[in-house]
C-alpha positions in Angstrom: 0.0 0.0 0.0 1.5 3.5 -1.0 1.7 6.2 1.2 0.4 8.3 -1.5 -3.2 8.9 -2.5 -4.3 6.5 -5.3 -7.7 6.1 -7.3 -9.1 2.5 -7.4 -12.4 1.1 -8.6 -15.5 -0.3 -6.8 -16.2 -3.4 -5.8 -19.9 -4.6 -6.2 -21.0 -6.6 -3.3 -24.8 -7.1 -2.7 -24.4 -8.1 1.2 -22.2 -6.3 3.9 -21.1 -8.7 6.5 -20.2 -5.7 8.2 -23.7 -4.0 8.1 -24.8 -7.4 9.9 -22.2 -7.5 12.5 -23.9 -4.1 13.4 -27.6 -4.8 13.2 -26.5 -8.0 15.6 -24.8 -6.2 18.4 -27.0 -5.4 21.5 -26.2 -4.1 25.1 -26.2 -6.7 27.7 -28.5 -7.5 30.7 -28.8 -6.4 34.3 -29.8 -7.5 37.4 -31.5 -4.5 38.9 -34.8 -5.4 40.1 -36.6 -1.9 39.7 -35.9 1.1 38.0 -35.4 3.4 41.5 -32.6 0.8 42.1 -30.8 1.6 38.7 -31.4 4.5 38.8 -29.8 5.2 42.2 -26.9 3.3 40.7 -26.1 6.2 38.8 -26.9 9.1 41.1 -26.2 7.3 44.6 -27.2 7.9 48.3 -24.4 9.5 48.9 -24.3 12.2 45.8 -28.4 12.5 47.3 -26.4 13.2 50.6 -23.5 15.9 49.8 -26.5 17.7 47.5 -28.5 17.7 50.8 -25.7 18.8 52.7 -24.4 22.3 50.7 -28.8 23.0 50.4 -28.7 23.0 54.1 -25.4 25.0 54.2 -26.7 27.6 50.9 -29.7 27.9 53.5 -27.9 28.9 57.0 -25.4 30.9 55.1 -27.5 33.0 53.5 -30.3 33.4 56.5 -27.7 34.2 59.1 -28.4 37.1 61.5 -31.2 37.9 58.3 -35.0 38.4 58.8 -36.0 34.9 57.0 -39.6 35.3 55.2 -42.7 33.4 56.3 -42.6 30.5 53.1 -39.0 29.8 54.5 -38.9 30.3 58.6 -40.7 26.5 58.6 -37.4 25.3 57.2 -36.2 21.8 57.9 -32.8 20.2 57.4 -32.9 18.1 54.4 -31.7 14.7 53.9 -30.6 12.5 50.6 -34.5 11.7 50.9 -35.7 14.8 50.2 -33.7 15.2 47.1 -34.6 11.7 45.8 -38.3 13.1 46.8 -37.7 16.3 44.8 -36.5 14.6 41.8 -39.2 12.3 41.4 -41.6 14.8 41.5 -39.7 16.6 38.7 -39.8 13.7 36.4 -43.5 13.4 37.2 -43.9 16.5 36.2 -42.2 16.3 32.9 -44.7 13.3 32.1 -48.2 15.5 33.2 -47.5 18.6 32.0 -49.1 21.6 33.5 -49.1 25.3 32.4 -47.8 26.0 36.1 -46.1 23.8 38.7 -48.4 25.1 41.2 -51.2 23.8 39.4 -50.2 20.5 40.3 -51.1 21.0 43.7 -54.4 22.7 42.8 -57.9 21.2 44.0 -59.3 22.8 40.8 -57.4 20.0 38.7 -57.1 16.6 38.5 -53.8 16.1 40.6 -51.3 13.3 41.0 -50.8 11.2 44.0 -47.2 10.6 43.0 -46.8 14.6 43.5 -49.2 15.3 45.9 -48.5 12.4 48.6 -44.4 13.1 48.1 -44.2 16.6 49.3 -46.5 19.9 49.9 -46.0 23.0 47.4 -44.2 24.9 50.2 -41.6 21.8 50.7 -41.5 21.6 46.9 -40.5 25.8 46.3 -38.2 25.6 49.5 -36.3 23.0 48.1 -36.1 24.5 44.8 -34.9 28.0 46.1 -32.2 27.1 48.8 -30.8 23.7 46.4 -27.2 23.7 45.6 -25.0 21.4 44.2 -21.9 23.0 44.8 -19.5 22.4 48.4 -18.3 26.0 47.3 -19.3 29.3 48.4 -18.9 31.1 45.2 -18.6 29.0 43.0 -18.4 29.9 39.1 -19.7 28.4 36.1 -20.2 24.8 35.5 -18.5 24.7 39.5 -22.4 25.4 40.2 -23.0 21.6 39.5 -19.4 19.9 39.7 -21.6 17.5 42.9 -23.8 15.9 40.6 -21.3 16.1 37.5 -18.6 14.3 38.8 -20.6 11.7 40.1 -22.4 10.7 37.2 -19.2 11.1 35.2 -17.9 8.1 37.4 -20.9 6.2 37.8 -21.6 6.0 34.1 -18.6 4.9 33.4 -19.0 1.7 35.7 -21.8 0.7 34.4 -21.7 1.5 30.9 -22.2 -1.8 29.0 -19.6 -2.9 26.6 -19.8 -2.3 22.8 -18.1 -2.3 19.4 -20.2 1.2 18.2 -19.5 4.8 19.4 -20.3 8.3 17.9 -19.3 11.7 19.2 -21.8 14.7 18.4 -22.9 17.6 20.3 -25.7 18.1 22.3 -27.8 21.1 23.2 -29.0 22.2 27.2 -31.8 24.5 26.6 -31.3 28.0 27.5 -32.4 31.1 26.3 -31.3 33.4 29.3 -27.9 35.3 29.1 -25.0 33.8 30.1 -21.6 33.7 28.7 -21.0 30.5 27.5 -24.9 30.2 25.4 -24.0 28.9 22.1 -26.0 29.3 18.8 -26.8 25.8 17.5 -28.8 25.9 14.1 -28.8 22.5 12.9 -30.2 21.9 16.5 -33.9 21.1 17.7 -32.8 23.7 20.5 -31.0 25.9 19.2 -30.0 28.3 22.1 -28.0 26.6 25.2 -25.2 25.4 26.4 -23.3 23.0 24.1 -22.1 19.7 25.4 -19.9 16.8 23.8 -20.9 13.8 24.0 -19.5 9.9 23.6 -22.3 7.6 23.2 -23.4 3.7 22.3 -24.3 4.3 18.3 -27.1 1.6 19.0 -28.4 2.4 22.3 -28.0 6.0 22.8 -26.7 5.0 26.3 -24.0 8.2 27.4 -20.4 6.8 28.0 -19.0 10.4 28.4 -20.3 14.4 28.7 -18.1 17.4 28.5 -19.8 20.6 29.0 -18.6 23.4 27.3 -16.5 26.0 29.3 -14.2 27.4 26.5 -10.5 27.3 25.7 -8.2 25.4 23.7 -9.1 21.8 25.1 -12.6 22.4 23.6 -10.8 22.2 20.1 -12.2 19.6 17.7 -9.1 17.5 17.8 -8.3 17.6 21.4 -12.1 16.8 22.3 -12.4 14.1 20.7 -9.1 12.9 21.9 -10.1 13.2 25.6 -13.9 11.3 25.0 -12.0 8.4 23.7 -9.4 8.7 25.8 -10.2 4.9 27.7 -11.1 3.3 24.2 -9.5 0.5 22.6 -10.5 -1.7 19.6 -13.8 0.1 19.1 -15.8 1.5 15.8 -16.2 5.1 16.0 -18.0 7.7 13.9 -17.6 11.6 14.0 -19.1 14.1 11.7 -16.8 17.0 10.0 -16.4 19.5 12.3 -14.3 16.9 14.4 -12.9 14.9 11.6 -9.4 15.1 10.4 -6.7 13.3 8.4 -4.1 13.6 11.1 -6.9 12.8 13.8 -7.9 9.3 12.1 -4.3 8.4 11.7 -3.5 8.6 15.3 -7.0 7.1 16.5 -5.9 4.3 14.5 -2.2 4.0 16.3 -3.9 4.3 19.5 -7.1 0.9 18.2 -9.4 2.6 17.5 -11.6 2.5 13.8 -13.1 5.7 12.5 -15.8 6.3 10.0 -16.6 9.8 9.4 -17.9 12.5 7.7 -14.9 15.1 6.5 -14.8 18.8 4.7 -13.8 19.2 1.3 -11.2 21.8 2.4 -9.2 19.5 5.1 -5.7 18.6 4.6 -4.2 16.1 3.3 -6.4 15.2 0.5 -5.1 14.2 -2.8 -4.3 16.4 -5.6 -7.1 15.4 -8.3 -9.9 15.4 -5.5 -11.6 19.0 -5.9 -11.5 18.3 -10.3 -12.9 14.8 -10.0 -15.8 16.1 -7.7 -17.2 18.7 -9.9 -17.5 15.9 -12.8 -19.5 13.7 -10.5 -23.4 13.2 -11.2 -26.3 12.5 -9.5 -25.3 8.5 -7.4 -22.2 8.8 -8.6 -18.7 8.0 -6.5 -15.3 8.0 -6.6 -12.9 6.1 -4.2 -9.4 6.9 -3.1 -7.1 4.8 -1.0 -3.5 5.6 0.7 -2.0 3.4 3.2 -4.5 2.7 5.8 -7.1 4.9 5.0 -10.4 5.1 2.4 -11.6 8.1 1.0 -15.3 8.6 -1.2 -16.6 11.4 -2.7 -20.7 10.7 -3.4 -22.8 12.6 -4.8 -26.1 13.0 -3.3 -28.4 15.7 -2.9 -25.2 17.7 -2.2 -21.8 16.1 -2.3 -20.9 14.1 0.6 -17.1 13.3 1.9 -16.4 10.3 3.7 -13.1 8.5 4.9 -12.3 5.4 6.6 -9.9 3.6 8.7 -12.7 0.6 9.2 -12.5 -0.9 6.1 -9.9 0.0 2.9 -11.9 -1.5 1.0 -13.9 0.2 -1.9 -17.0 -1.8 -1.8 -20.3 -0.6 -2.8 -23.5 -2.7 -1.1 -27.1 -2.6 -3.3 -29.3 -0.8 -0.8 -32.9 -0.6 -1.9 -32.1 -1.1 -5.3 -29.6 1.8 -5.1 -25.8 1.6 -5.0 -24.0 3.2 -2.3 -20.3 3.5 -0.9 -20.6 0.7 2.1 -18.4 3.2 4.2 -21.4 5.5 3.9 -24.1 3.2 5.3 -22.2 2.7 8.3 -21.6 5.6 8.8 -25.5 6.6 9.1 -25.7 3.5 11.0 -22.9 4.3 13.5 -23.8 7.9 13.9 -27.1 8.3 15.1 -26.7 7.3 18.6 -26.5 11.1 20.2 -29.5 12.2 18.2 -31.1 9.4 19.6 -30.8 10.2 23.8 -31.7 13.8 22.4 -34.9 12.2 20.6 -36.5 10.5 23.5 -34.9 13.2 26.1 -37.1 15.7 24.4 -40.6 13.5 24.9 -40.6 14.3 28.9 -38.3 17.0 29.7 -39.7 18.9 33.0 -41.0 22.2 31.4 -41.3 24.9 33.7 -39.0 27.6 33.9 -35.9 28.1 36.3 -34.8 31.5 37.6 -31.1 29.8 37.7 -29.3 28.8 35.0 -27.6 25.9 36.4 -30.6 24.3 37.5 -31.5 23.5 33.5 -27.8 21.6 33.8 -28.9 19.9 36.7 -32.2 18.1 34.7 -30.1 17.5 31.7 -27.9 15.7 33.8 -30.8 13.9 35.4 -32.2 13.1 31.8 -28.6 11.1 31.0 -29.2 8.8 34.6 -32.9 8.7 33.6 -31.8 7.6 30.1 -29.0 5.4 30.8 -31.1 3.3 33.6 -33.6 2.5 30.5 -30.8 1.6 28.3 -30.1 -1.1 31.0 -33.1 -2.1 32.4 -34.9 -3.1 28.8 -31.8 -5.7 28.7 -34.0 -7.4 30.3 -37.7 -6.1 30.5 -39.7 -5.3 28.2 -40.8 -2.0 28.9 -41.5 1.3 27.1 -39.4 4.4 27.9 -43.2 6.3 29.5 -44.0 3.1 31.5 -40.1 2.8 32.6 -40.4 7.1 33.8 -43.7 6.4 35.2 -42.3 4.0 37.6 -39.3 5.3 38.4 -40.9 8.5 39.7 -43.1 6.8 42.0 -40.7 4.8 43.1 -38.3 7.9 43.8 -41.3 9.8 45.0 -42.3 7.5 47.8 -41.8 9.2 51.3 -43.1 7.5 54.5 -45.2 4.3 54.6 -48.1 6.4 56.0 -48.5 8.8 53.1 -47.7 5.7 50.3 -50.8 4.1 52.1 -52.9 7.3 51.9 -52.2 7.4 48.4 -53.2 4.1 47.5 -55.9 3.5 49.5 -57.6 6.7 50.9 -59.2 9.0 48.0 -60.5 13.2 48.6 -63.3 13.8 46.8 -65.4 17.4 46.9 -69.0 17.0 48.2 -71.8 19.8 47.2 -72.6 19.9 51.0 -70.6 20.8 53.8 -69.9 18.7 57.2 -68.1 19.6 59.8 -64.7 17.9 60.0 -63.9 14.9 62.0 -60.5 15.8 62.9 -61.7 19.2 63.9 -64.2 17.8 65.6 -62.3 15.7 67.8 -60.0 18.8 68.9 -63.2 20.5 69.9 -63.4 23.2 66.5 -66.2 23.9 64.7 -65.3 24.0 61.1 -67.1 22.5 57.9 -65.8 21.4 55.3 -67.0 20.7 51.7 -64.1 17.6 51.1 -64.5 13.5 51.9 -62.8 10.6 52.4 -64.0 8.1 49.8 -62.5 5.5 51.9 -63.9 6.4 55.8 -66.7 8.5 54.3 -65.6 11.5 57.1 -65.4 15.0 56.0 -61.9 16.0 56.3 -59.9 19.6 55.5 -57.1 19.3 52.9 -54.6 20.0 55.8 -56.4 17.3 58.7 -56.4 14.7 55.6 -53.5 13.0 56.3 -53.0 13.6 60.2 -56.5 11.8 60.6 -55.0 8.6 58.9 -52.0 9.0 60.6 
């Protein structure tokens, strides 16, 4: 093999071997039995704990020797159960959608027992204002989050399941405030945020590695993608062009690892003839080049599309749907889509409601990846849908105290047109009606002596 660029012809083939070896891989089983566990796998007890911890700190801080307001003066010290509380009510809340989070505390609507029965609307907006995930006191940036970062970065890595497949593409955390580091995505379904790298499974979507981006020079194509695949060895991975390089291929490949990717017509290193022999190209029409250890194909599409290779110097072309194509191509398509695939079913039950932080919308996209990841892992072995798997995972998460999980699934308020006085009330010797009834007991209760009464 030269180390020069050569032209070479196709070879025909009507079956890919390769194409197959793809379809057939799949990520292998756990042994979780419910979601909550898997999911605590990847944000643990004791990241729930430390995140508790700086809230109750952020809290005393800030209220020392200060006149603290009426909402907050019936603040209690947190623990890792109130933040696996809070979550699940956020993911709840991201599957019933509300104009307002306060609505879903609202007797005018029809409101959830997985929200309602984990924690009052106070609990929920005290939580919310005084949370930190930071052991700093002024903390900058993506510091805001580096609790919860730098656990999942670790966790995810432990469990990720092994594979052949990887893609690196960039991600989007929606954000249309101001803040330094917001980025202009176009080609994006959200196109303001802040960008994030990421290495994921090209089947499953399951996230191997995040980077946020801060800025600098280590956020340079070249080094990114160096640092994502940093632990890799004897993998397949696809890029598109803005990472894509001929230098960059040639050292993945001293280090094991495969590339297929997309590449601009105006990188280096390309051979001589390439820019006359594209203009002459027609409508399905290809041309391969090959140097030593590398595949180059120019095809002409709806626009021209550049692709080179380190998987396979070969110049084969597969029959696909009655239309040739390069083979490097189809992999490639194949190989690529696993980012756009997390962002696909991240986007069906984001929580929607707005934050007055910025952070906090890193904080749920870091959620989402756990969320996402557990899924990837527990359909192994279960068949279950993605909505079914967030369904119970937020009740499981939301669960508090053995007395309110057996208010909520036995014991039922219901509004009456007439109004009884209240038993509760009654029994400390008040005189108050009420228009509200337990299904179960058939007593008239108030809202607030509902779940004292059972108790």
């Amino acid at each position: 093999m030269t180390t020069e660029w050569q032209r070479v012809q196709p070879i025909f083939i009507d079956h890919s071997q390769q194409l197959d070896s793809i379809y057939n891989s799949s990520t292998k089983s756990t042994h979780f039995r419910t979601p909550s566990e898997l999911f605590l796998s990847f944000i643990p007890f004791e990241t729930l704990a430390a995140i508790a911890e700086a809230t109750n700190c952020n809290y005393f801080k800030t209220t020392q020797n200060k006149t603290v307001s009426k909402r907050n003066k019936h603040y209690k010290s947190l623990s890792e159960s109130d933040i696996r509380r809070y979550i699940g009510v956020t993911i709840f809340m991201g599957i019933n959608r509300l104009p307002s989070y306060k609505m879903h505390w609202s007797s005018q609507m029809t409101t959830s027992p997985c929200i309602t029965g984990a924690m009052t609307y106070n609990e929920f907006v005290r939580i919310g204002t005084w949370l930190k995930l930071s052991h700093k006191p002024f903390p900058k940036d993506m510091q805001k989050i580096e609790i919860l970062a730098e656990s999942l970065q670790k966790t995810i890595k432990d469990l990720a399941p092994g594979t052949s497949y990887y893609c690196i593409d960039e991600s989007v955390i929606a954000f249309k405030g101001r803040h330094k580091l917001k980025q202009y995505l176009p080609m994006k379904p959200n196109k303001w945020g802040f960008k994030v790298f990421l290495l994921c499974n090209s089947l499953s979507g399951y996230v191997h590695k995040f980077s946020i981006f801060t800025g600098g020079e280590k956020f340079k194509p070249f080094r990114i993608t160096k640092e994502l695949t940093r632990d890799l060895e004897g993998v397949h991975l696809a890029t598109d062009n803005w990472y894509s390089s001929v230098k960059l291929l040639e050292e993945l490949k001293a280090q094991g690892i495969l590339c297929t990717c997309t590449i601009k017509k105006s990188a280096r290193g390309f051979p001589p003839d390439y820019s006359s022999v594209c203009k002459t190209l027609k409508h399905k029409e290809f041309c391969f080049w090959q140097k030593k250890g590398l595949l180059l194909v120019a095809y002409k599409d709806k626009a021209l599309v550049n692709c080179i290779t380190t998987h396979s110097i070969s110049p084969t072309v597969v029959n696909k749907k009655g239309t040739s194509k390069p083979e490097c191509i189809v992999i490639y398509n194949q190989v690529m889509k696993g980012v756009d695939q997390f962002d696909q079913n991240m986007s069906y039950y984001l929580y929607s409601h707005r934050f007055s932080k910025w952070w906090k919308n890193c904080m749920i996209y870091l959620i989402e990846i756990a969320i996402y990841n557990s899924y990837v892992l527990y359909k192994g072995s279960n068949s279950v849908s993605y909505l079914q798997f967030r369904i119970e995972l937020a009740y499981q998460l939301a669960k508090s105290t053995s007395v309110k999980e057996a208010i909520v699934t036995q014991h039922k308020m219901v509004f009456s047109t007439k109004k009884k006085k209240c038993q509760l009330c009654k029994i400390r010797a008040k005189d108050s009606s009420t228009q509200y009834t337990c299904q179960e007991c058939q007593v008239a209760l108030h809202k607030k002596c509902f779940e004292n009464y059972h108790s």
